[in-house]
C-alpha positions in Angstrom: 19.4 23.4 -1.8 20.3 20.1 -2.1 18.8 17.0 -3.4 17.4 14.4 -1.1 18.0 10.7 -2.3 15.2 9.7 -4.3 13.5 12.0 -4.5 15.9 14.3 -6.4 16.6 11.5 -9.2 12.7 11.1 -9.8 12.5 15.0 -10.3 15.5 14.6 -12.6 14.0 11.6 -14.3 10.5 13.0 -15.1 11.8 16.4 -16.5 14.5 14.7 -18.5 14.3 14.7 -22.3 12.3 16.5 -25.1 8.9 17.4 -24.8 8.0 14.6 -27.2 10.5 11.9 -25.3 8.4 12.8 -22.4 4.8 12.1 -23.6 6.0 9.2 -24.7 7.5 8.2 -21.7 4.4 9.2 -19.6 1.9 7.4 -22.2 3.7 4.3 -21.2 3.6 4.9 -17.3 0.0 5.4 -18.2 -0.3 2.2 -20.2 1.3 0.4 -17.4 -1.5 1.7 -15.3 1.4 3.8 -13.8 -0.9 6.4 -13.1 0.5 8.2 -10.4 3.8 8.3 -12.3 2.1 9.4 -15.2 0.8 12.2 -14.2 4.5 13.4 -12.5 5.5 13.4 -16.0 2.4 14.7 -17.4 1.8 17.3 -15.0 5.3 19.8 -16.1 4.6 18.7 -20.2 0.9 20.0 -20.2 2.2 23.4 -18.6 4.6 23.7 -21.2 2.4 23.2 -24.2 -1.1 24.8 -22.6 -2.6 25.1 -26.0 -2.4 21.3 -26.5 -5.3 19.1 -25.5 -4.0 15.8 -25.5 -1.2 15.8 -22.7 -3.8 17.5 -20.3 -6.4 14.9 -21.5 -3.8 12.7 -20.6 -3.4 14.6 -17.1 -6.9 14.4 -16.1 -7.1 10.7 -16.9 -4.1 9.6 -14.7 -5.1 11.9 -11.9 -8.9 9.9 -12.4 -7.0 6.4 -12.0 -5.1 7.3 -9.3 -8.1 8.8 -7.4 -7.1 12.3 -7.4 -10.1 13.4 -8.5 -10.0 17.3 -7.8 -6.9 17.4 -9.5 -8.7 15.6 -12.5 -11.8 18.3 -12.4 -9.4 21.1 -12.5 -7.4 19.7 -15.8 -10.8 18.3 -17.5 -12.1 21.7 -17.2 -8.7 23.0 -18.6 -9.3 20.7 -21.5 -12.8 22.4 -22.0 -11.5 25.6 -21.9 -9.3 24.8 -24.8 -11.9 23.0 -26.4 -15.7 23.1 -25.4 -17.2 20.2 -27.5 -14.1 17.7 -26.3 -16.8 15.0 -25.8 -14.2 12.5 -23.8 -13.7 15.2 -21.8 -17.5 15.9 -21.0 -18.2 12.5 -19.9 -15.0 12.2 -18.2 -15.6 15.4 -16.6 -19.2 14.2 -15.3 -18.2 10.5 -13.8 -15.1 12.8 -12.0 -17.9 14.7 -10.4 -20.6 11.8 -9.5 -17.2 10.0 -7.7 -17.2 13.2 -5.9 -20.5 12.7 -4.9 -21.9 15.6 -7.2 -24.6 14.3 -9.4 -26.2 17.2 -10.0 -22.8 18.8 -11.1 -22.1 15.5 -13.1 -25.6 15.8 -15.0 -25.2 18.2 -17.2 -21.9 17.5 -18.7 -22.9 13.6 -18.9 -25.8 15.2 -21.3 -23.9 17.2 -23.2 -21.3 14.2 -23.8 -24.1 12.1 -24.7 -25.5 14.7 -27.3 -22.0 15.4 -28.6 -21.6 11.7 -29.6 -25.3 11.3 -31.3 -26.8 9.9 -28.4 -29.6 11.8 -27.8 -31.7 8.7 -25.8 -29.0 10.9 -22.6 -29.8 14.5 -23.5 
């Protein structure tokens, strides 16, 4: 199958390089509020390295920007798999659901991100 133009260099550009040349290339996309491009990159890394928190942290917070918020839910929750009392991820998680209209989704996981950082005024 053959590449198309563009499209096939972009592929080739995202994948290219170590794991580590990669993050780093996709935390500046991100920096650059890149988001859509980060989360290309981001997308194929966190796969690779599914035990690692950050890169899909990383994930879920392009896919947020660039309002792709299903995609977002579906990596924060990933991240809580990995790690339950990720508090970023638990507040993240609940603003992804209330932009998806879900408050009563949203709720709990806004409390338990409040309580997880000492604020217990949320909880």
């Amino acid at each position: 199958m053959g590449m198309e133009t563009g499209v096939g260099v972009d592929v080739a550009y995202y994948a290219h390089g170590t794991a580590a040349e990669r993050w780093e290339r996709a935390r500046q996309f991100f920096d650059a509020k890149e988001y859509a491009t980060a989360a290309r990159i981001l997308d194929a890394l966190a796969d690779e390295v599914p035990e690692q928190v950050a890169p899909r942290l990383l994930l879920a917070r392009a896919y947020y920007h660039s309002a792709q918020l299903g995609r977002a839910e579906a990596a924060l929750r990933k991240v809580l798999d990995l790690d339950p009392v990720e508090s970023y991820a638990r507040l993240m998680l609940g603003r992804t659901l209330e932009r998806q209209n879900r408050p009563d989704d949203a709720a709990p996981h806004l409390r338990m991100a409040a309580a997880l950082n000492g604020d217990f005024t949320q909880a």
